[in-house]
ROGU-47880 format. One record per residue (C-alpha): x, y, z; residue in one letter. Coordinates in steps of 0.001 Angstrom, whole numbers, padded with zeros to 6 digits, always signed. Layout:
N
XYZa...
This chain:
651
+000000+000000+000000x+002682+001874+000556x+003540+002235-003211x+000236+003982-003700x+000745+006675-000772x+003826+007776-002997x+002310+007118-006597x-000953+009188-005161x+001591+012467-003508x+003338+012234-006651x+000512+012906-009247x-001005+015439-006889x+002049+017563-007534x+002371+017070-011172x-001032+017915-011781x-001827+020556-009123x+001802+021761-010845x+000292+021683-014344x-003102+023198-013922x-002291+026031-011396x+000319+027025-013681x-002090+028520-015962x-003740+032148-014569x-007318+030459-013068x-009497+033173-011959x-012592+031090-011524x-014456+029260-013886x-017750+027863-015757x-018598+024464-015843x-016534+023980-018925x-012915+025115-017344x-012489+027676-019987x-014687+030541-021092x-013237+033552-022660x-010029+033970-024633x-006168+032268-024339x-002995+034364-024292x+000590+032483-024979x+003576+033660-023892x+005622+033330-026935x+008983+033080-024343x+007897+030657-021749x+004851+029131-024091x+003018+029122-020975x-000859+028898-021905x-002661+031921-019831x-006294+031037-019670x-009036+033903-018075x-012160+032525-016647x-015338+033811-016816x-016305+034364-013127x-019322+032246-013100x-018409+029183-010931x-020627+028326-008399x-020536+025475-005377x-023544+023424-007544x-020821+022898-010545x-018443+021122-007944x-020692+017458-008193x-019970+014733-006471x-021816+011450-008060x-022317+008453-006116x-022763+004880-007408x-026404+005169-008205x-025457+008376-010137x-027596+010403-007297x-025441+014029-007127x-024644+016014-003950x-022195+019349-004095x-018629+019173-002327x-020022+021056+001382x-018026+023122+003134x-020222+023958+006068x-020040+023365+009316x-022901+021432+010973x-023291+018933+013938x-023886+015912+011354x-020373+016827+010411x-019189+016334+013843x-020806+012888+013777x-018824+011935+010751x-015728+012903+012029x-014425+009653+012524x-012405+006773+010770x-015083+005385+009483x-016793+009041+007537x-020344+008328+008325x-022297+008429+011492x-021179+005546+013677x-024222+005810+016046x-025622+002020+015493x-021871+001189+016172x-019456+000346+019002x-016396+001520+018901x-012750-000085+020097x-010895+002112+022178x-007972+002548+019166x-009595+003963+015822x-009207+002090+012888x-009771-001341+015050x-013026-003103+014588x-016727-002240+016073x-019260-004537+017618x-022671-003435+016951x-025494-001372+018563x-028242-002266+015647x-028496-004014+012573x-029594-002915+008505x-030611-005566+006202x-032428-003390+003745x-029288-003424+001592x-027671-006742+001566x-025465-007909-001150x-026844-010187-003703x-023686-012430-003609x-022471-013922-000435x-018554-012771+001052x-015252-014423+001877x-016370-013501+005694x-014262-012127+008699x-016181-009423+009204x-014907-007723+011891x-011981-007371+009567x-014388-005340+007037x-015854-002463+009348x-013945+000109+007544x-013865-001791+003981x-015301+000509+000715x-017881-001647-001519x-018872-000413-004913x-021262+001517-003679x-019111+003142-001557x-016607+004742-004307x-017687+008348-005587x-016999+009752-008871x-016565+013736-009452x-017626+016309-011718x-015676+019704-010764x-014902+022561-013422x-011465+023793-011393x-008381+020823-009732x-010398+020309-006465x-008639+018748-003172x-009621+017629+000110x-007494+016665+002895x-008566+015131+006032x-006298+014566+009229x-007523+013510+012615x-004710+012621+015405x-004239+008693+016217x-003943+007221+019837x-000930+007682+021996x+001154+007798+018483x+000103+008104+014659x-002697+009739+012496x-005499+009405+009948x-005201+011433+006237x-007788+011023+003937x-006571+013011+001068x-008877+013407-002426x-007599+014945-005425x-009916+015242-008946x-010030+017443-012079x-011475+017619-015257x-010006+017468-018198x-012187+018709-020045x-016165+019017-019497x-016593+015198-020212x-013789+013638-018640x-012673+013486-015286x-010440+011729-013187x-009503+011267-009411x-007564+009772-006529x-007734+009118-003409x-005871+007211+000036x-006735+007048+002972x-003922+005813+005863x-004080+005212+009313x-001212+004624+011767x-002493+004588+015371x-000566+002804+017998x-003325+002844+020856x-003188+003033+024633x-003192-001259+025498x-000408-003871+024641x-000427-004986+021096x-003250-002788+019868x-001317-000965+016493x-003656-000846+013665x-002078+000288+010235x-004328+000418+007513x-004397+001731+003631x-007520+002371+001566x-006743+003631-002120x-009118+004749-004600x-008408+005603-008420x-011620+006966-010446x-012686+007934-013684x-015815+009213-015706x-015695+009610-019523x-018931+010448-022034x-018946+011575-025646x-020758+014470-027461x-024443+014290-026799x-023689+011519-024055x-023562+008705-026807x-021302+006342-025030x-020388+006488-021150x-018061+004574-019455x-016638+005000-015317x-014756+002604-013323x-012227+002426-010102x-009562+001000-008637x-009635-000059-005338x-006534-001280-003525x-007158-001679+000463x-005176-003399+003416x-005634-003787+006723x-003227-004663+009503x-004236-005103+012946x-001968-006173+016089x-004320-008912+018047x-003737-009134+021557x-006799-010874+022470x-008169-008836+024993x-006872-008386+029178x-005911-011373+031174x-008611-012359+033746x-005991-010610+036222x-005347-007835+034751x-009015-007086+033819x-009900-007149+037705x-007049-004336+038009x-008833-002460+035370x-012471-002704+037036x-010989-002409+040359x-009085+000641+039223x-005516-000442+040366x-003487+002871+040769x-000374+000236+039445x-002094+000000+036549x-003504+004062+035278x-000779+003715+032237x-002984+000734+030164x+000562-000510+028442x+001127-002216+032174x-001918-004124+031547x-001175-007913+030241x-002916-008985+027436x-003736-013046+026567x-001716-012466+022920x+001772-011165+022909x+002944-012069+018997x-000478-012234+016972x-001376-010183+013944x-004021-010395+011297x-003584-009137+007476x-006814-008503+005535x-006173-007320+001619x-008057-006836-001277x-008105-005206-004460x-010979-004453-006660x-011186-003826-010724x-014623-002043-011587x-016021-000753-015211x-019338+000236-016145x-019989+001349-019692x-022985+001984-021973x-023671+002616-025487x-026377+004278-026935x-028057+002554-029433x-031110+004830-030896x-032074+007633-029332x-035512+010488-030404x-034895+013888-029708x-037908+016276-028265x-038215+019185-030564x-038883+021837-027963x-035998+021113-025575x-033727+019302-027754x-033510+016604-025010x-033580+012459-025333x-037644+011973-026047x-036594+007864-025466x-033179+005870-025841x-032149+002395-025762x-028804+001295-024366x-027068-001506-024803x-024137-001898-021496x-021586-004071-019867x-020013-004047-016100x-017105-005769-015370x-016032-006759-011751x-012920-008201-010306x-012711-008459-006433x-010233-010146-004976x-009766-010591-001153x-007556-012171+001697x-007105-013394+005384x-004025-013987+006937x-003885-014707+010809x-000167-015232+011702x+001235-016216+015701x+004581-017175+016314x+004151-019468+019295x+000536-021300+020171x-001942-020705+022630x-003230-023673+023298x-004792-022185+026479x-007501-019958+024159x-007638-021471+021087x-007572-024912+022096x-005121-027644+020839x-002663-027204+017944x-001182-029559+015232x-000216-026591+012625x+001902-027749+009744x+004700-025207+009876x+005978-023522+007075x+002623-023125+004710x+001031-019849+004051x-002551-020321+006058x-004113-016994+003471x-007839-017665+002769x-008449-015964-000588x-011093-015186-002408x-011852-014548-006166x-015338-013132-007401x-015746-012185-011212x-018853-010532-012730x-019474-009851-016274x-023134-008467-016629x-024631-007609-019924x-027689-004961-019923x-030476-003997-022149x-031706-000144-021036x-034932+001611-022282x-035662+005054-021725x-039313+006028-022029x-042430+008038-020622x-043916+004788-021694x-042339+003046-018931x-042154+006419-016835x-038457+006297-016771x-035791+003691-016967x-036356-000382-017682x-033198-002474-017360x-032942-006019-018230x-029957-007766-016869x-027760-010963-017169x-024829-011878-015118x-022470-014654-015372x-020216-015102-012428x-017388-017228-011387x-016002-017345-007494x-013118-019108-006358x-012825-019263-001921x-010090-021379+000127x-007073-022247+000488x-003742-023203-001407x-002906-026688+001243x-003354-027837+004217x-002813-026143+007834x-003424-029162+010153x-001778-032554+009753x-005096-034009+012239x-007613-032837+010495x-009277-034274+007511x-010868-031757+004954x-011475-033204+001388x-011759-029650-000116x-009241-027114-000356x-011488-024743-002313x-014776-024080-003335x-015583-023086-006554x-017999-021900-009385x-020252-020272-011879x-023165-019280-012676x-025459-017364-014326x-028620-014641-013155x-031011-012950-014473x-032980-010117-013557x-034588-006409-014390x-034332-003055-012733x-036822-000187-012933x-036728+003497-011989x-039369+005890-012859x-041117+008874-011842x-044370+010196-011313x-045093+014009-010112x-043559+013831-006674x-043101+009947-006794x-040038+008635-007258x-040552+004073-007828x-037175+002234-007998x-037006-001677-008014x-034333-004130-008598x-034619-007585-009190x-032703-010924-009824x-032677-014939-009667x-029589-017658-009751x-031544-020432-010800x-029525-023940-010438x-027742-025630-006809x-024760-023935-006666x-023496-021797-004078x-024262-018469-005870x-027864-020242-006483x-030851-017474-005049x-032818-015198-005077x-032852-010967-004845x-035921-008512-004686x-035783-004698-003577x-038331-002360-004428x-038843+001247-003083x-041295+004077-003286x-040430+007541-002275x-043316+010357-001903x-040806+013784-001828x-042456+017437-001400x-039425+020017-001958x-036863+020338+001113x-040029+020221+003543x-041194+016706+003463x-039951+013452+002350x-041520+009837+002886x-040463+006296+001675x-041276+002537+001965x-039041-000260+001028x-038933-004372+000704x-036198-005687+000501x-036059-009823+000355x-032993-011780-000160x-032005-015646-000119x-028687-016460-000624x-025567-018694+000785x-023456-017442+004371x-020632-016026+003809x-017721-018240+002269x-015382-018244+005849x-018591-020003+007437x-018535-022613+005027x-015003-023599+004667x-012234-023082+007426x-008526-024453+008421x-006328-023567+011137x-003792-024853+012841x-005387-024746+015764x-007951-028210+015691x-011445-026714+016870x-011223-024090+013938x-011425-026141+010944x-014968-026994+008993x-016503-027871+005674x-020005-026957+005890x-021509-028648+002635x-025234-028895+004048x-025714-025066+005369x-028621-023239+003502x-029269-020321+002283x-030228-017749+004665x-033334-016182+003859x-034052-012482+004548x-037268-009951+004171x-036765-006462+005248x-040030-003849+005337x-038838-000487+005990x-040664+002812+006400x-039201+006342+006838x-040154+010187+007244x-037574+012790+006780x-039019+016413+007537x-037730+019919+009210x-039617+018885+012194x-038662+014854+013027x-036998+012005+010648x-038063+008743+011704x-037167+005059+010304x-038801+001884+011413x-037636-001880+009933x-039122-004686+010665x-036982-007828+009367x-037401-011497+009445x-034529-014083+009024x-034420-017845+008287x-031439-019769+008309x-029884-017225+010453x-026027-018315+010051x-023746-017153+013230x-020573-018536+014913x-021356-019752+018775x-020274-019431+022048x-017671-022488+021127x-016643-020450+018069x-018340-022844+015645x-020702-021517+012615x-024270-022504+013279x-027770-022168+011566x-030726-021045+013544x-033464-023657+013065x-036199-020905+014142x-036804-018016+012466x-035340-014071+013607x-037817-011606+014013x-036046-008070+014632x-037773-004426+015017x-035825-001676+014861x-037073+002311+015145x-035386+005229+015119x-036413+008429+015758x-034233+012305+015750x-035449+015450+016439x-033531+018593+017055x-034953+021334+019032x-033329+025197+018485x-033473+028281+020585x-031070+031106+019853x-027752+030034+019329x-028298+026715+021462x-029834+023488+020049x-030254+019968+021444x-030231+017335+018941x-032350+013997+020462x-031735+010114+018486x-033501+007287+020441x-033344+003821+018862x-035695+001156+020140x-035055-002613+018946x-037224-005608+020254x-036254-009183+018977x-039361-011280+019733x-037803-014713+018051x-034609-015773+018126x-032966-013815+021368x-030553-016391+022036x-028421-015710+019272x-029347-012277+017841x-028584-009893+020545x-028922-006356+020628x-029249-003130+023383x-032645-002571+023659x-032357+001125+023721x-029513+003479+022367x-029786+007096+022680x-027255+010110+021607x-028042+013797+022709x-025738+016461+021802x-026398+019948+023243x-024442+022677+021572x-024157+026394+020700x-023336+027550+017150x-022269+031644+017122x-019843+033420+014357x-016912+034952+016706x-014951+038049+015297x-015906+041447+013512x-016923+040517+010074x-017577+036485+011010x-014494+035509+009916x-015246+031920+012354x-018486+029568+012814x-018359+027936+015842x-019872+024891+017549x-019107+023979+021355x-021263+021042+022766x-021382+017747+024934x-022803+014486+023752x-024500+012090+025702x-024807+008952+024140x-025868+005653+025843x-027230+001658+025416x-028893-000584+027623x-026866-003688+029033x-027112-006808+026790x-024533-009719+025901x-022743-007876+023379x-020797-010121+021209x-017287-011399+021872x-014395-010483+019362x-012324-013619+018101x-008866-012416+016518x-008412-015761+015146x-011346-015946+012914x-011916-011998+012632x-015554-012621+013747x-017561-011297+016237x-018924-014227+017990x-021839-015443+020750x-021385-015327+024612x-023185-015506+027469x-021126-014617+030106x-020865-010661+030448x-023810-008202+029636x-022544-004474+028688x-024288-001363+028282x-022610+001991+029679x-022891+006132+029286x-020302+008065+027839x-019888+011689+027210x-018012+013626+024563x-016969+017419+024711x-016634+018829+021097x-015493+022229+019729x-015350+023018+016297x-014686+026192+014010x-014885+026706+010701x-012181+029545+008679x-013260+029533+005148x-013110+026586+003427x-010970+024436+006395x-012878+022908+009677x-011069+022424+012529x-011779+019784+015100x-011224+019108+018987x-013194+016219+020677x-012851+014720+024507x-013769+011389+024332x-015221+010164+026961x-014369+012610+029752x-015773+011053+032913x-013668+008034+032366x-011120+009285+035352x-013832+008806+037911x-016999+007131+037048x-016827+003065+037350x-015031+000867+035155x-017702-000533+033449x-016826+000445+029661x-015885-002333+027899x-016571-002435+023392x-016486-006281+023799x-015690-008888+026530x-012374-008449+027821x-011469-005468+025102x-011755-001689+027282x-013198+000624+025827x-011308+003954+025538x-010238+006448+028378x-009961+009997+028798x-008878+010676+024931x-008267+014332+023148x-008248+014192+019541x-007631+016822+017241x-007781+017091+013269x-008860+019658+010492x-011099+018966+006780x-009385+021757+004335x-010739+022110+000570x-008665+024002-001727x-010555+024589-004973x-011241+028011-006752x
C-alpha cells in the first residue's frame, strides 16, 4: 500500500503543478470561457475565466449516479462523521484505538449484497464496496485533505484529489492511511484504503463509461483482549495499573492481514435515441451496457508461538502460508430503455459469475478436509426499474440464480419515495434476499484443531426487510421490521451454526432537534425488540445520543463559525458479542452483559473553506466506574483528546 501513498503524492504535484500554472481566476462548468494568451517566451498557456463558478458545478456522483455538491459547512452531522469510518457511527461500538473493529449497537438488512462474502467481518468495518466509491464532476483541480490525530502515536489522512479534463472527462484519486498505535499492549492498527476513479462520455452523451480502482489493506496487532488478572485491576481501578501498556494482554505475537483489491467498469452505449423538438432533449433511448467486476480478497492470521490455552489444541503444519483468498468475477450484460412509456428507466440484466474461496494446502496434519477450495459459476437474471411520477419517485431491482450452486438465489428490492421540496420526504421499502453465508462459514482451516470446517449442508439464509421512513424539518423517523431464516452465526464455542427458528427483529429510530437562539439539542432514540430468536441475535434494547451545543460566528466581520457542545450517548446492558482475533468474527457469549454512558466534549470552528476539530472522548472516564468495555475483555477507551482539520482548496 505503501507504493500507492507515494504514486498518489506524486501525481497530486504534477497535476496541481500543471493546472495552477495557468492564470485560473474562476471558472464555468466547462474550465475555460473567454479567450487564451501564450507567452511566446515561456509558451506558458494563460487562460481567463469567466467568473461564473458556483458550489452546484463542484458534483460529487455516487454509485447510483444520485449528485450532492462538495459542502463546506459546518454542521453537527459533520461532527458525527468525524471519525475513521466518515459516516455516522451511532448504530456502532467503537474499540478504544480507531481504525480497530466495532461490535454493533443495531443491525440494517435493507441493503444486503446479492452475492455472499469471503467472511471475517470484523476485519471489514472500515472496507469501501462499490457503492461506496464516488466519482466527481468539478470545473477547477479540487482537493480535500482530512487529518484527525491517532492514539498515543500516529494519524489518519484522507486526502482526495480530482479534475477535469475537459467538461466530459474526469479523473480522481484518493488514500486514505491510518497509523495509530493505541493506549493497550499490542493494539497498532495500520491500515491503507486507495481509490483511483474515472468518468468519460462523448458528445451528446452517446457512449459512457466510469470505473475504479480499489486497492485496500488492513493490519491489525491482536492481543486478544486483558488477562482475567489484569481485567480485575482495570475494574478495580488499580493505581499500578492508570498507564494501560502495564496491563497484560492473553496475545503477545499475533497479527491479522486482511487485503483486497478491486477492478470495476461500467460502460454503456447508446443505441437509438428520439430527440424532443422543444428542448432538444432524449424523447426515449435504448442502451445496450456491460459491467465488469474483479474483487479479490484475503485473510491472513499469523502467531509465532501457540496458545493452546484460548484457542484450544494445535497440530499446525509449519511452514505453509494459512491466506484464505477469495476470487469473485462478474461480467453483466444490460439492455436499457428510456421512455415516458415506462415512466423512466427499464433495465434487463444478465450476469455470469465465477467465485473461487479457500485455500492453497493444508494447515493441520489431524484434520481431515477433502476440499481445499470451493468453486464456481453461474449465471442470473434479472430487471431493474426506476421511474417517476409528479412527486413519486418508484425504484425496483430484481434478480434470480436459478440452479444448486453456491451463488444459487434469489434478490428482490423495491422502493417508493413520496418527496415534497426540502419540507417533506416519505419512503417505503422491501427488501427480500435468499442467498448462501458467507464463504469463511462454510469452509475453514487452522492450525489450531477446533477451527477447521466444511459446511456442505448449510442453507441459504433467507431475509425480508419492510422499511418505512419520514424525513421532515420537524422529526426524521425510520422503522424496519426484518425477518430471518437460516440465520447463520458462529457460537459461544466459536463454531458456525444455523438457527433452526426463524429471527424476528424491530428496529425504530427516531431524531429530532430542538433550536433556541444560538443553542440546540439534537435527540436520536433507537428502540429494537427481537421477539424470536434472542438467544443468538442480541442487541441493546435502547440506544440514545443527545448532543447539546451552541453555534455563534466569533470576530468582527464572522471571519469563524463555531460549535461547542457535549454528547450524551448511551445503550442498555445486553450480551454484546465477543471479538475472536483468530477468525476476525464477532462471535456469541453468554457470560458478560454491557451497556454503559459516555460523554463527549466537542469544539469546532470553521475559517473559510478548512474545519477544525477538537473532541474529549469520553471525559468522565477518570472517575466514574469501570464498566466500559466495546467487547468482553477489550476496554473501551479512556480519557482521549483528539484533534484534526477537513481543508478544501478549490477556486
Amino acid at each position: 500500500m505503501l507504493k500507492h501513498f507515494f504514486l498518489f503524492f506524486l501525481l497530486l504535484i504534477v497535476a496541481n503543478n500543471s493546472l495552477f500554472s495557468q492564470q485560473i481566476r474562476g471558472a464555468g462548468l466547462d474550465g475555460l470561457s473567454s479567450g487564451k494568451k501564450t507567452d511566446s517566451l515561456s509558451l506558458e498557456t494563460k487562460v481567463v475565466l469567466s467568473g461564473k463558478t458556483k458550489y452546484t458545478d463542484y458534483k460529487i456522483i455516487s454509485h447510483n449516479r444520485d449528485t450532492t455538491y462538495i459542502d463546506t459547512t459546518l454542521t453537527l452531522q459533520k461532527e458525527y462523521r468525524f471519525n475513521y469510518l466518515r459516516k455516522d457511527n451511532f448504530e456502532f461500538l467503537e474499540f478504544h484505538n480507531q481504525g480497530q473493529t466495532h461490535n454493533k449497537l443495531g443491525y440494517i438488512f435493507s441493503d444486503l449484497s446479492s452475492l455472499p462474502d469471503i467472511g471475517y467481518s470484523a476485519k471489514q468495518v472500515s472496507y469501501l464496496e462499490v457503492d461506496d466509491i464516488k466519482y466527481f464532476e468539478v470545473p477547477t483541480p479540487t482537493t480535500e485533505i482530512l487529518y484527525r490525530t491517532g492514539l498515543q502515536q500516529g494519524q489518519v489522512v484522507d486526502a482526495i484529489f480530482t479534475v477535469n479534463f475537459s467538461r466530459r472527462l474526469n479523473f480522481s484519486m484518493s488514500y486514505k492511511g491510518l497509523r495509530s498505535q493505541g493506549a493497550y499492549r499490542r493494539a497498532l492498527v495500520s491500515n491503507g484504503n486507495f481509490r483511483g476513479t474515472f468518468n468519460y462520455r462523448t458528445e451528446n452523451n452517446q457512449y459512457e463509461i466510469r470505473g475504479h480502482y480499489a486497492s485496500q489493506d488492513f493490519f491489525h496487532q491482536e492481543n486478544g483482549g486483558l488477562t482475567s488478572e489484569m481485567l480485575d485491576n482495570f475494574i478495580n481501578e488499580d493505581e499500578n495499573f492508570t498507564q494501560r501498556s502495564r496491563l497484560d494482554v492473553n496475545l503477545t505475537d499475533a497479527e491479522s492481514q486482511f487485503d483486497s483489491n478491486r477492478m470495476y467498469v461500467e460502460h454503456s452505449y447508446k443505441l437509438i435515441a428520439s430527440k424532443d423538438s422543444i428542448n432538444d432533449k432524449d424523447f426515449s433511448n435504448l442502451k445496450i451496457g456491460h459491467i465488469f467486476t474483479n474483487e479479490n480478497k484475503s485473510y491472513r492470521f499469523d502467531q509465532t508461538t501457540t496458545t493452546t490455552a484460548i484457542f484450544g489444541a494445535s497440530n499446525i503444519i509449519s511452514d505453509v502460508d494459512g491466506t484464505a483468498k477469495s476470487k469473485i468475477t462478474n461480467n453483466e450484460l444490460n439492455l436499457e430503455f428510456n421512455s415516458k412509456y415506462v415512466l423512466g428507466k427499464f433495465k434487463a440484466k444478465a450476469n455470469l459469475t465465477s467465485y473461487s474461496y479457500g485455500y492453497d494446502t493444508i494447515l493441520n496434519s489431524s484434520e481431515k478436509i477433502d476440499k481445499l477450495k470451493l468453486e464456481g459459476n453461474a449465471i442470473s437474471f434479472g430487471a431493474d426499474w426506476k421511474a417517476k411520477i409528479k412527486n413519486f419517485q418508484l425504484n425496483a431491482d430484481a434478480s434470480i440464480t436459478p440452479g444448486l450452486g453456491r451463488l444459487s438465489g434469489n434478490y428482490l428490492k423495491g422502493e417508493a419515495v413520496y418527496k415534497k421540496d426540502s419540507v417533506l420526504a416519505l419512503k417505503g421499502s422491501v427488501m427480500i434476499s435468499s442467498k448462501s453465508p458467507n464463504f469463511n462459514t462454510l469452509l475453514h482451516q487452522s492450525g489450531y484443531d477446533s477451527y477447521n470446517w466444511l459446511n456442505d449442508t448449510f442453507s441459504n439464509v433467507n431475509t425480508r426487510d419492510l422499511g418505512f421512513s419520514i424525513t421532515s424539518k420537524w422529526i426524521n423517523a425510520d422503522v424496519n421490521f426484518t425477518n430471518i431464516d437460516n440465520y447463520t452465526f458462529f457460537n459461544a464455542d466459536n463454531v458456525p451454526q444455523q438457527f433452526d427458528d426463524q429471527i424476528v427483529y424491530l428496529k425504530a429510530k427516531v431524531n429530532r432537534e430542538f433550536k433556541f437562539w444560538k443553542l440546540a439539542l439534537d435527540n436520536t432514540v433507537m428502540y429494537q425488540n427481537v421477539s424470536s430468536g434472542s438467544s443468538v441475535f442480541r442487541v441493546p434494547e435502547l440506544v440514545t445520543r443527545n448532543t447539546f451545543y451552541y453555534t455563534d460566528d466569533w470576530f468582527e466581520g464572522k471571519p469563524m463559525l463555531v460549535n461547542i457542545g457535549i454528547t450524551f450517548k448511551y445503550f442498555t446492558q445486553y450480551f454484546a458479542n465477543a471479538y475472536n482475533p483468530l477468525l476476525g468474527e464477532f462471535t456469541l457469549q453468554n457470560s458478560e452483559e454491557i451497556g454503559f454512558p459516555t460523554f463527549d466534549v466537542f469544539f469546532n470552528a470553521r475559517v473559510r473553506r478548512t474545519r477544525l476539530y477538537l473532541k474529549v472522548d469520553n471525559v468522565t472516564s477518570s472517575f466514574s466506574k469501570k464498566n466500559y468495555f466495546s467487547a468482553p475483555n477489550y476496554p473501551y477507551r479512556d480519557f482521549t483528546v483528539r484533534f484534526g482539520l477537513v481543508w478544501n482548496w478549490f477556486i
